[in-house]
C-alpha positions as a Markdown table, in Angstrom:
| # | Residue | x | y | z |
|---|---|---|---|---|
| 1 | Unk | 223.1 | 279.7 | 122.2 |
| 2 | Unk | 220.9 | 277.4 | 124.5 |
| 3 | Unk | 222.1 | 273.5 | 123.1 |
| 4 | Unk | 219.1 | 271.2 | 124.6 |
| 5 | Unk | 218.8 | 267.6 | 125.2 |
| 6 | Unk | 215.6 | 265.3 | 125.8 |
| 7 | Unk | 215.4 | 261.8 | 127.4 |
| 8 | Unk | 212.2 | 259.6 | 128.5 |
| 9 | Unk | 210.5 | 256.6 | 128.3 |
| 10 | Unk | 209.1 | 255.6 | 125.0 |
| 11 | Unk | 205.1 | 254.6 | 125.2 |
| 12 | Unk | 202.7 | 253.5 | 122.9 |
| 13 | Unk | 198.9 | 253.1 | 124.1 |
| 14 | Unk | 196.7 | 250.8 | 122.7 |
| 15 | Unk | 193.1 | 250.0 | 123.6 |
| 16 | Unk | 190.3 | 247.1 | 122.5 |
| 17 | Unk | 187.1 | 245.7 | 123.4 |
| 18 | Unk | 186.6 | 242.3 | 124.2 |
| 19 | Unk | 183.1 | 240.9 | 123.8 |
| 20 | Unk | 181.7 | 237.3 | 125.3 |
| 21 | Unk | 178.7 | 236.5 | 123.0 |
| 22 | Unk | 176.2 | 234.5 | 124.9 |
| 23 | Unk | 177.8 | 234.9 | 128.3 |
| 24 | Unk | 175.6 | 232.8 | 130.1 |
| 25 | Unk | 175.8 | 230.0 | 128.1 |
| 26 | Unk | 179.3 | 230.2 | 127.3 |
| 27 | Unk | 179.5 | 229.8 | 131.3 |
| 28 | Unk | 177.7 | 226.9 | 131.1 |
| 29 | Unk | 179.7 | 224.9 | 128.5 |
| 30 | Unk | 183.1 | 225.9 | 128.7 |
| 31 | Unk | 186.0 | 223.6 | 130.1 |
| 32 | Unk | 189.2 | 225.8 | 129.8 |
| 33 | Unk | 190.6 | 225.6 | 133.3 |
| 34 | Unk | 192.1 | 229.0 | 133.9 |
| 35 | Unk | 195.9 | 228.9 | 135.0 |
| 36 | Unk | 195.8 | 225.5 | 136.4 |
| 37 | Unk | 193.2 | 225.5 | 138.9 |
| 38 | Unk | 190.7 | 223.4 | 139.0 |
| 39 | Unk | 188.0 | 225.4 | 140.1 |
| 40 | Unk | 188.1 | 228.1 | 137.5 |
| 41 | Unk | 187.3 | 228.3 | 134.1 |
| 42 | Unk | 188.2 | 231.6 | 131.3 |
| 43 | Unk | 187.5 | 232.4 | 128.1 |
| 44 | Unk | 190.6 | 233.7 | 126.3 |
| 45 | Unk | 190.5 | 236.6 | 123.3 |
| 46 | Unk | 192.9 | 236.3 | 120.6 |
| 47 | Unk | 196.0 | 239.1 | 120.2 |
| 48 | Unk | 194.0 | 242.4 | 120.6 |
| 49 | Unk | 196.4 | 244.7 | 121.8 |
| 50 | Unk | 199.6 | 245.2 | 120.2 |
| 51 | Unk | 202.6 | 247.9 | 120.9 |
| 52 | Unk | 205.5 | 246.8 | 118.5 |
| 53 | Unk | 206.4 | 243.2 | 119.5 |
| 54 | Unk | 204.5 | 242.8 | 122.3 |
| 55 | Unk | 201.2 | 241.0 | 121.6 |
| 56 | Unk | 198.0 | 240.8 | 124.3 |
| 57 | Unk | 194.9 | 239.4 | 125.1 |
| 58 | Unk | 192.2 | 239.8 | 127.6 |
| 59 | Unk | 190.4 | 236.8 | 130.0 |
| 60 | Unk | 187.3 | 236.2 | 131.8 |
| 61 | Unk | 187.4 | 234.4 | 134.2 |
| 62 | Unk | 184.1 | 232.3 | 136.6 |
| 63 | Unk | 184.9 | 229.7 | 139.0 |
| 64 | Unk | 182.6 | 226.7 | 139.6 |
| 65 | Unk | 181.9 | 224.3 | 142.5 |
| 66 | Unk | 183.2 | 220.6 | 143.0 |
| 67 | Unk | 180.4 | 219.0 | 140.9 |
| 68 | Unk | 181.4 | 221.7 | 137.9 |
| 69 | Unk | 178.2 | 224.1 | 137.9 |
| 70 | Unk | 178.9 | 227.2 | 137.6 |
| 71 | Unk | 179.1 | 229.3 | 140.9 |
| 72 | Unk | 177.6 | 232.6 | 141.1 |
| 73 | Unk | 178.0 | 233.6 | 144.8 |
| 74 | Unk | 181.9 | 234.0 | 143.7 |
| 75 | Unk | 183.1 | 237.3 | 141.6 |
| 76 | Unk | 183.9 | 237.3 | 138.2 |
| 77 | Unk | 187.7 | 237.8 | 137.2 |
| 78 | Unk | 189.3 | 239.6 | 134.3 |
| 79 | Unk | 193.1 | 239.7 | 133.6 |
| 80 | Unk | 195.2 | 240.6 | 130.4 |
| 81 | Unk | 198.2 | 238.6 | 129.5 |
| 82 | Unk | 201.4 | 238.5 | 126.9 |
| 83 | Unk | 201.0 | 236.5 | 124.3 |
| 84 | Unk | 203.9 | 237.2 | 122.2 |
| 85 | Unk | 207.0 | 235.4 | 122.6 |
| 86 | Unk | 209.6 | 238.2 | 122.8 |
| 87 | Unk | 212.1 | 237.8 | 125.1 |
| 88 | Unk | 212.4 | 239.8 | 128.3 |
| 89 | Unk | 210.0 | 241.9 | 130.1 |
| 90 | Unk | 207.7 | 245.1 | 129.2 |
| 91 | Unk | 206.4 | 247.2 | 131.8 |
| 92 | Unk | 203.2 | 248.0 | 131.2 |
| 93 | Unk | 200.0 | 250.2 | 133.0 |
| 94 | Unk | 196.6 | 249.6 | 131.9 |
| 95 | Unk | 193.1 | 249.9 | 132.7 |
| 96 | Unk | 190.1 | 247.5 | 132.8 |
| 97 | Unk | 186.2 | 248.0 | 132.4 |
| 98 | Unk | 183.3 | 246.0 | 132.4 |
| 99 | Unk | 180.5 | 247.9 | 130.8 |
| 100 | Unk | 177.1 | 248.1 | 131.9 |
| 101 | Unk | 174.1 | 249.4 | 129.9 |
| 102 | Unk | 174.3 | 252.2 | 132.8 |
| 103 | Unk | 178.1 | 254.1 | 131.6 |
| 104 | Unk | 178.1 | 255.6 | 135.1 |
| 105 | Unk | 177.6 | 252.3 | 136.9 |
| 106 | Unk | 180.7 | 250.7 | 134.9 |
| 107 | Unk | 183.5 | 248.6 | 137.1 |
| 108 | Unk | 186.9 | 250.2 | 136.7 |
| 109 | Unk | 190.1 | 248.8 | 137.5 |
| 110 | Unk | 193.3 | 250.2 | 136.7 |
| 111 | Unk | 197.3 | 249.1 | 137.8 |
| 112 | Unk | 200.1 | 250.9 | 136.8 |
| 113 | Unk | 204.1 | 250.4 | 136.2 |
| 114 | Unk | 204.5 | 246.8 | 136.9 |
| 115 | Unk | 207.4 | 244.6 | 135.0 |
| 116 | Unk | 205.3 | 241.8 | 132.5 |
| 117 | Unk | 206.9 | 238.4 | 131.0 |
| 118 | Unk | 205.5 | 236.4 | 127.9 |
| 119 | Unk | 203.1 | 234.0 | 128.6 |
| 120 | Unk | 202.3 | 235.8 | 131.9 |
| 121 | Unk | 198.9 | 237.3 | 133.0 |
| 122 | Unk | 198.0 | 240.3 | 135.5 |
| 123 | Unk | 194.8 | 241.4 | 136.8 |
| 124 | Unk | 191.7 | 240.5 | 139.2 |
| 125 | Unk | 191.1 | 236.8 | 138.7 |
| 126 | Unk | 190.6 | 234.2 | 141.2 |
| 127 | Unk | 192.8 | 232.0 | 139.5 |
| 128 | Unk | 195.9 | 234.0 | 140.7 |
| 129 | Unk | 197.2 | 233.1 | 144.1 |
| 130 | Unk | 198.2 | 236.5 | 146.1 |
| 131 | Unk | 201.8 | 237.2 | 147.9 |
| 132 | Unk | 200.9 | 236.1 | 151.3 |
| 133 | Unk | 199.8 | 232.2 | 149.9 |
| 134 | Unk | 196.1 | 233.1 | 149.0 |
| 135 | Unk | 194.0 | 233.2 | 146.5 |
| 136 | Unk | 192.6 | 236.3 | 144.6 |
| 137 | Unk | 189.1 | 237.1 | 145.4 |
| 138 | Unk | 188.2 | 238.2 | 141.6 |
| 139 | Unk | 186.4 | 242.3 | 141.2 |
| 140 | Unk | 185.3 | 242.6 | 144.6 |
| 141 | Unk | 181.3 | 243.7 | 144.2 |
| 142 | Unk | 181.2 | 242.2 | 140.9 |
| 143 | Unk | 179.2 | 238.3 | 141.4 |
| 144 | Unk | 178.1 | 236.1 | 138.2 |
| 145 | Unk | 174.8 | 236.5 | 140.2 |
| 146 | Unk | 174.5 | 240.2 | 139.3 |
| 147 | Unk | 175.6 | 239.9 | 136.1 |
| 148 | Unk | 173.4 | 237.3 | 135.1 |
| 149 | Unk | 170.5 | 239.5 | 136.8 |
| 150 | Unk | 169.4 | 241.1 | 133.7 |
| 151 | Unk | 167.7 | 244.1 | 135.4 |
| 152 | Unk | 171.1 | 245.2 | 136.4 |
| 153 | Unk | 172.3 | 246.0 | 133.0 |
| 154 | Unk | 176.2 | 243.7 | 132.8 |
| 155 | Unk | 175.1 | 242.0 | 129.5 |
| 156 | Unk | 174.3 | 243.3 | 126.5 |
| 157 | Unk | 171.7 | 241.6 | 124.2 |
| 158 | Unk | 173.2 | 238.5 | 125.9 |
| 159 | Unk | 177.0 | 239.7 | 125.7 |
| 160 | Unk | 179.7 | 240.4 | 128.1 |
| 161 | Unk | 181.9 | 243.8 | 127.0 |
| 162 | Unk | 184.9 | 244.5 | 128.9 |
| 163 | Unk | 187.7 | 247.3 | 127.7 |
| 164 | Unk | 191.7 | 247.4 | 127.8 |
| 165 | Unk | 193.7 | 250.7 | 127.7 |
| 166 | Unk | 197.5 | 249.4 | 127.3 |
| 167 | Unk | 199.9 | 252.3 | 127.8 |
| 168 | Unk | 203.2 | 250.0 | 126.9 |
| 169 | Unk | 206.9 | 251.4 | 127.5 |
| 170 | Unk | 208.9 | 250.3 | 124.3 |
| 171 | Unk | 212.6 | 251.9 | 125.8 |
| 172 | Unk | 213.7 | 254.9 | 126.8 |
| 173 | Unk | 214.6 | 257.6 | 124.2 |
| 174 | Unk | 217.8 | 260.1 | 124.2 |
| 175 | Unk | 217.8 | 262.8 | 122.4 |
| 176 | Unk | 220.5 | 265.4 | 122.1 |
| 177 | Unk | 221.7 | 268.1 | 119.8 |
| 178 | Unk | 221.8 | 267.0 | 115.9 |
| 179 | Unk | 224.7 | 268.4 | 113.7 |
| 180 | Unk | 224.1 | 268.8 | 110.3 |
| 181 | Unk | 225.5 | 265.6 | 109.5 |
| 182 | Unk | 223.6 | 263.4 | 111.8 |
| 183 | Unk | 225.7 | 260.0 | 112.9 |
| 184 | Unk | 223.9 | 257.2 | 112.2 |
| 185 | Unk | 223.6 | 253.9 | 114.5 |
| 186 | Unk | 225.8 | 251.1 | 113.6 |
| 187 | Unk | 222.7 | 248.6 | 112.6 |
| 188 | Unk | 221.4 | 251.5 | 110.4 |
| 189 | Unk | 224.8 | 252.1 | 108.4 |
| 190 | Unk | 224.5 | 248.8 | 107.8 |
| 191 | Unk | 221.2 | 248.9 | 106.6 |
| 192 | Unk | 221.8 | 251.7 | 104.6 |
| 193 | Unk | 225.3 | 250.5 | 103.0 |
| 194 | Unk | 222.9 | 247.7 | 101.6 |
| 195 | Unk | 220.4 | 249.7 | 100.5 |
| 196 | Unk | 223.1 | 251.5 | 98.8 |
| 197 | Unk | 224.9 | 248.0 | 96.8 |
| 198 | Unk | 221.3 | 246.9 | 96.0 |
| 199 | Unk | 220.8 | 250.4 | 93.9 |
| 200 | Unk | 224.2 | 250.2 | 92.9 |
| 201 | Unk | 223.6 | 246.3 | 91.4 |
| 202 | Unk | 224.1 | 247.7 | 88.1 |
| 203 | Unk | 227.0 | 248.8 | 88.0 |
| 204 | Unk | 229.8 | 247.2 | 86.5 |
| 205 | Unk | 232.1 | 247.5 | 89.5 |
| 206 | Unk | 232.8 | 244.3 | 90.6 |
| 207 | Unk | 232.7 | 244.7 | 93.9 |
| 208 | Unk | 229.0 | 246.0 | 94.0 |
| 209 | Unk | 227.5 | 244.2 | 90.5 |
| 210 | Unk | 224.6 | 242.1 | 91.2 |
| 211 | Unk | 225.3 | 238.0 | 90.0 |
| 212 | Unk | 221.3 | 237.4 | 89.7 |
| 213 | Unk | 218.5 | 238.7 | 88.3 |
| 214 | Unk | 214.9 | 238.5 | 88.9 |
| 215 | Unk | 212.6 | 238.5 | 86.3 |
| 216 | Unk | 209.0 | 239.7 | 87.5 |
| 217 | Unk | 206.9 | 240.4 | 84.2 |
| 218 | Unk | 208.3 | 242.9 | 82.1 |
| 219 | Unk | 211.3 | 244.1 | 84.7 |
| 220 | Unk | 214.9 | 242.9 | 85.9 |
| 221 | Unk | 215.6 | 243.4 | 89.2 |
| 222 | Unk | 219.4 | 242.9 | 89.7 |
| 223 | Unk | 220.5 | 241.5 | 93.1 |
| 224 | Unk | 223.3 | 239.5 | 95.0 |
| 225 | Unk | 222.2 | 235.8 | 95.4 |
| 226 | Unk | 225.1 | 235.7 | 98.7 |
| 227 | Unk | 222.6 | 238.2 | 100.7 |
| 228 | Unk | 219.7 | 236.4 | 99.0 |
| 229 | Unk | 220.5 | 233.4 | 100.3 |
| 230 | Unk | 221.7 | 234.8 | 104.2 |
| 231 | Unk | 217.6 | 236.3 | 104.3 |
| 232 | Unk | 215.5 | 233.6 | 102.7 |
| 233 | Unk | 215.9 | 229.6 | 102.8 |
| 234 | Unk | 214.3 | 229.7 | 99.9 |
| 235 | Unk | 217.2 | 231.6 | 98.3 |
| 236 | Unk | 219.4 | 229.7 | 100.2 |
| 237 | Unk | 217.9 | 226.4 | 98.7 |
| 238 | Unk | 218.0 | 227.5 | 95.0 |
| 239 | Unk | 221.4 | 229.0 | 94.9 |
| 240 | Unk | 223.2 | 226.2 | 96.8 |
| 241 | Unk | 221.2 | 223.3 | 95.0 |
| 242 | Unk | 222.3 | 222.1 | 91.7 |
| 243 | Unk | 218.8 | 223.7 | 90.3 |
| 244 | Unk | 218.2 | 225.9 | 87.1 |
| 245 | Unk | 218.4 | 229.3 | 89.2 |
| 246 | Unk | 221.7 | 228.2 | 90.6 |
| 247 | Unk | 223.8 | 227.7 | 87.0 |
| 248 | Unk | 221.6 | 230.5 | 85.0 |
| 249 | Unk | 221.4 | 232.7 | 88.1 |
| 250 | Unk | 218.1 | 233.7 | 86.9 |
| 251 | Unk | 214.8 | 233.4 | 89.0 |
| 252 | Unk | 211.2 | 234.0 | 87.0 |
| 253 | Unk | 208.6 | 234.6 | 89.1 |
| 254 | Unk | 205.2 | 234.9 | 87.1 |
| 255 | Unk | 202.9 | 234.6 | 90.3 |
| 256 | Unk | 204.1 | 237.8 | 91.7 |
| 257 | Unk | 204.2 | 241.6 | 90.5 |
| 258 | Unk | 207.3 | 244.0 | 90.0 |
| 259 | Unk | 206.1 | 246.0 | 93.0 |
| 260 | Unk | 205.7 | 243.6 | 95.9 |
| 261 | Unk | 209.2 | 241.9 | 95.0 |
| 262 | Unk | 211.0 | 245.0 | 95.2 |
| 263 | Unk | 209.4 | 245.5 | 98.2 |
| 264 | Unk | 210.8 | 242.3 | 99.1 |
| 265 | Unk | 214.2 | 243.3 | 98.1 |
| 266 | Unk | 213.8 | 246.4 | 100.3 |
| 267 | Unk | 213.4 | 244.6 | 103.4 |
| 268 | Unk | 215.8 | 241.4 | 102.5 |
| 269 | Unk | 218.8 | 244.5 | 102.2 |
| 270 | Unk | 217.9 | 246.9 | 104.4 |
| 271 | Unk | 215.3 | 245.6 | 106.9 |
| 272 | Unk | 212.8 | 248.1 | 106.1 |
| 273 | Unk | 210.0 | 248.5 | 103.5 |
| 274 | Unk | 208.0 | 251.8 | 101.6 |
| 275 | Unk | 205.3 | 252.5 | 104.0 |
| 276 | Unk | 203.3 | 252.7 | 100.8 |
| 277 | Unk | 203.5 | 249.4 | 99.8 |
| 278 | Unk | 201.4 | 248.6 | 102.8 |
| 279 | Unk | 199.5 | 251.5 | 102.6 |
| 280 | Unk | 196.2 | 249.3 | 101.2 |
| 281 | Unk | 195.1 | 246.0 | 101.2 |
| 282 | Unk | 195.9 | 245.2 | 97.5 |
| 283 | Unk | 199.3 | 246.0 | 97.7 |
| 284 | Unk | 200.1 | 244.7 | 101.7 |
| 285 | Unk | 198.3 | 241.3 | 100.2 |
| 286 | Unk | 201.0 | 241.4 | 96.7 |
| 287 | Unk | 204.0 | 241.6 | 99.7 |
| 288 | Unk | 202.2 | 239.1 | 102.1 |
| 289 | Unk | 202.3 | 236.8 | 99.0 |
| 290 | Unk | 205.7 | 237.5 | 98.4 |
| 291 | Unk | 207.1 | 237.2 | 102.1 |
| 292 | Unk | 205.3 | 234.3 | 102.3 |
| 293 | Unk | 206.9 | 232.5 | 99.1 |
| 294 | Unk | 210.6 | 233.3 | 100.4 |
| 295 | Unk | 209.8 | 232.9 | 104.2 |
| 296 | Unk | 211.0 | 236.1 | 105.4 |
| 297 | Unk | 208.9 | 236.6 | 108.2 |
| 298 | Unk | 209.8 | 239.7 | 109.6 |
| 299 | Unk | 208.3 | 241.3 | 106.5 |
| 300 | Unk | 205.4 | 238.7 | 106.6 |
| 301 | Unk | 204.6 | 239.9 | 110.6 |
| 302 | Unk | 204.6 | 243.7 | 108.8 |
| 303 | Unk | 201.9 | 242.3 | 106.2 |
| 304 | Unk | 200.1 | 240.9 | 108.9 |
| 305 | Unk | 199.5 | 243.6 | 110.7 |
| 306 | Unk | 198.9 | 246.2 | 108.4 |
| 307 | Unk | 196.0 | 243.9 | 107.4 |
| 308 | Unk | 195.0 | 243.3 | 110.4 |
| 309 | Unk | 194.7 | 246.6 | 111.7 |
| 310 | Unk | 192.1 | 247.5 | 108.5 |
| 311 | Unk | 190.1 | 244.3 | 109.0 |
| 312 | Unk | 186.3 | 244.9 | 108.3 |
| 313 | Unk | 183.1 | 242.7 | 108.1 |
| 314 | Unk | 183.1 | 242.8 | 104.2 |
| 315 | Unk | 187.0 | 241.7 | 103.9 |
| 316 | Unk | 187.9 | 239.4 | 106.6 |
| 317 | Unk | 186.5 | 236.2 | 105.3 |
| 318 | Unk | 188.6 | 236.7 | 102.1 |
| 319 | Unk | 191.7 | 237.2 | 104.6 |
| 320 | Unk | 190.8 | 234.1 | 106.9 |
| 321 | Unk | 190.7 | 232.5 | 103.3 |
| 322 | Unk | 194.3 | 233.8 | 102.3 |
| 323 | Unk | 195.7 | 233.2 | 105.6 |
| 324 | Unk | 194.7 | 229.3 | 105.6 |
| 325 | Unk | 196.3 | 229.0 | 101.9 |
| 326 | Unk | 199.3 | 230.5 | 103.3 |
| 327 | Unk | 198.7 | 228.2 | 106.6 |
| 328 | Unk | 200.1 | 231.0 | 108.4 |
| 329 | Unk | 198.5 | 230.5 | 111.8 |
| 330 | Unk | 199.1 | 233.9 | 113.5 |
| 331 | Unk | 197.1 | 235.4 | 110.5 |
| 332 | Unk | 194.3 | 232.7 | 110.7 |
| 333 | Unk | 193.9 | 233.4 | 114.6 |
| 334 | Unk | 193.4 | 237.0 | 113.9 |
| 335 | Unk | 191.1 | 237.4 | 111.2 |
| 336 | Unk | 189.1 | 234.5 | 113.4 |
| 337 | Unk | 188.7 | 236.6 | 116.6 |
| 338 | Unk | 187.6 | 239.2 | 114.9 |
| 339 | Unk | 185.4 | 237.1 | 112.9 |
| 340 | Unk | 184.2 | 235.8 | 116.3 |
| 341 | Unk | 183.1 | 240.0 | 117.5 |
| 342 | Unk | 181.4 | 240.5 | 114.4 |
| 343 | Unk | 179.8 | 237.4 | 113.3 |
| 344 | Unk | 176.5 | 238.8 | 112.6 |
| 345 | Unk | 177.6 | 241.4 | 110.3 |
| 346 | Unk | 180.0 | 238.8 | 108.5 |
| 347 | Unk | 177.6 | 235.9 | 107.7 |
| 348 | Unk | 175.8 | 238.6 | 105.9 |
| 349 | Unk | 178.7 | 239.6 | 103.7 |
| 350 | Unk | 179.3 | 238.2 | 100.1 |
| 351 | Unk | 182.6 | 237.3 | 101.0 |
| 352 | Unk | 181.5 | 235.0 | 104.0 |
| 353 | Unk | 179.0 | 233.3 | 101.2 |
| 354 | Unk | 182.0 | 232.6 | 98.5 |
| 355 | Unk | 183.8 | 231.5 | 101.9 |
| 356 | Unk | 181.1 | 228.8 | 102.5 |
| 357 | Unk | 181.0 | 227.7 | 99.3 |
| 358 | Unk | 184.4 | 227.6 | 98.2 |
| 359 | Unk | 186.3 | 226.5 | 101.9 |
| 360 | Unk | 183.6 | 224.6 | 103.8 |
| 361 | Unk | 186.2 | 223.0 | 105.7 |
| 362 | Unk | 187.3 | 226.3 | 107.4 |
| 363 | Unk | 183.8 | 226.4 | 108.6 |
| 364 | Unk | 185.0 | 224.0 | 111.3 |
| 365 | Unk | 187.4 | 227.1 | 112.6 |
| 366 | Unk | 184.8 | 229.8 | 112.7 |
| 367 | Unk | 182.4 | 227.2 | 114.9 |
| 368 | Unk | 185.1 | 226.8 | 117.3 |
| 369 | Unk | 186.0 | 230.2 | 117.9 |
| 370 | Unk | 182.1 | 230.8 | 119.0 |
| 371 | Unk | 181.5 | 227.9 | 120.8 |
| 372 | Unk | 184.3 | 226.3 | 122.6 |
| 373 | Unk | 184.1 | 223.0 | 122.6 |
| 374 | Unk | 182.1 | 221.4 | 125.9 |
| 375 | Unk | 183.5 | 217.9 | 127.8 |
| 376 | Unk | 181.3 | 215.7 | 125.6 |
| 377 | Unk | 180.9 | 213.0 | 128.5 |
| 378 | Unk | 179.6 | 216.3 | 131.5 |
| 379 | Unk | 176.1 | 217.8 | 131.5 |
| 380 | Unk | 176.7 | 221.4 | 133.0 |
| 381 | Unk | 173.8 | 223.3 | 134.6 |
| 382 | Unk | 173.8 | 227.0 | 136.8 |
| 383 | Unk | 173.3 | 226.3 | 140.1 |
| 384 | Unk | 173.0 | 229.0 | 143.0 |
């Protein structure tokens, strides 16, 4: 018998557009130096590309001359950059493309395999100094004077598109002959022993029996308020606090349902959840709600980006709407940028109406995301 064994990087690939509404204008009154330098400006997207914990967004970048108008004789720039704060470095390979109305005529720019730190960007911008002391020269053939030329085809109805492919290495894998009984990772016995006393909370053995109980609606969820309290600083509060939950180790909790807290309970023992319970919106919102009430945030990241991913015109004002309740700001920034791509098609959605009339303040948000906020003592104009 042949016994084979596999090994290799992990990857995952993601890919997004990135669209500059009003490119022109947004030229003409932005003020967001790009990475220090005076002489350059960018326009940043939110978190667009994701591959586990790594988080990324895509710039444009214009420089302008001494008196601040913008300068069109100089190329336009476009990087990607980390915007998660994991520690360490990913390496990652990825390709770039602005899109003209001609698909044939489109720039592409591709790198591949290089090491990438959070808060760090990489590309073709001229607000990146090069190894020998110079500057970066931007996409070579690519002036603002040529894509402002509207014969030439770079905008579209007004609007600057540029692409991302992401191809992301997550680790490398090993992989080698499984015996029937397959040996499980220290972390993931763990995981599993706790799954295990969390089912067995029940029992009247003492050493696994369960000292508080949840009441959601009609059900009792049995748990251990020591684990409880080492997940959740909520739980930690209420157990260590000479409050009613701590003497009658009971907890009612009417504004949830029976489902999202023992989804909750899933991921405070063993660190995962049912794939199911995220599986729609209604359900991923129920655990959002409940993450949120206990701050555990690893499950509340989960929640996020399941919604996240299934984001559409008709929905995301009622999830900009949650996610300012919740004031959970990573939330908030996404449903905004998307917001921001799709404006249009959202202002003509119910949900945007009941957003207006019930949350006029977050109004404010959805403004700035469009229209950066100009210098208000600087006139700009486009000079050539």
């Amino acid at each position: 018998m042949i016994v084979k064994g596999r090994a290799g990087a992990r990857v995952q690939e993601c890919e997004a557009e990135f669209e500059v509404a009003n490119f022109l204008e947004t030229c003409f009154i932005t003020d967001t130096v790009s990475n220090s330098k005076k002489d350059c400006r960018e326009i940043m997207s939110g978190p667009i590309l994701e591959a586990e914990q790594y988080r990324f967004g895509l710039a444009v970048v214009w420089s302008v001359k001494s008196d601040g108008t913008v300068d069109v004789d100089k190329n336009l720039g476009m990087y990607v950059k980390r915007l998660d704060a994991a520690a360490g470095k990913c390496f990652v390979s990825y390709e770039m493309q602005v899109l003209n109305s001609t698909p044939s005529r489109n720039m592409v720019l591709s790198e591949s395999a290089f090491p990438m730190f959070s808060d760090i960007g990489r590309g073709w911008s001229q607000s990146f100094d090069r190894s020998d002391g110079g500057r970066h020269e931007g996409i070579e053939g690519l002036p603002l004077s040529n894509i402002f030329d509207a014969k030439l085809g770079w905008l579209h109805s007004g609007a600057l598109r540029v692409i991302a492919k992401l191809s992301v290495v997550l680790g490398v894998e090993h992989q080698g002959p499984i015996p029937s009984a397959q040996k499980a990772t220290g972390q993931q016995e763990v995981c599993d022993c706790l799954e295990r006393l969390l089912t067995a909370g029940n029992g009247t053995d003492p050493c696994t029996s369960a000292d508080v109980t949840l009441k959601v609606g009609d059900e009792q969820l049995k748990a251990h308020s020591l684990i409880l309290s080492a997940r959740s600083p909520v739980f930690e509060a209420m157990f260590s606090c000479p409050m009613k939950e701590s003497t009658e180790r009971v907890v009612v909790l009417e504004e949830l349902d029976a489902a999202s807290v023992k989804a909750l309970l899933s991921f405070i023992y063993a660190g995962r959840v049912d794939r199911h319970a995220l599986n729609t919106d209604d359900s991923a919102l129920g655990v959002l709600r409940a993450a949120h009430r206990f701050q555990v945030n690893g499950l509340l990241q989960q929640c996020v980006d399941a919604l996240a991913s299934r984001f559409s015109v008709s929905t995301v004002a009622e999830r900009l709407e949650v996610a300012d309740l919740m004031d959970c700001t990573g939330f908030k920034a996404q449903c905004l940028e998307f917001m921001r791509l799709h404006i249009a098609d959202v202002q003509a959605t119910e949900a945007y109406a009941r957003l207006v009339e019930r949350r006029p303040v977050l109004l404010k948000d959805v403004i700035q995301v469009l229209i950066p906020p100009a210098a208000p003592s600087k006139r700009r104009r486009i000079s050539r």
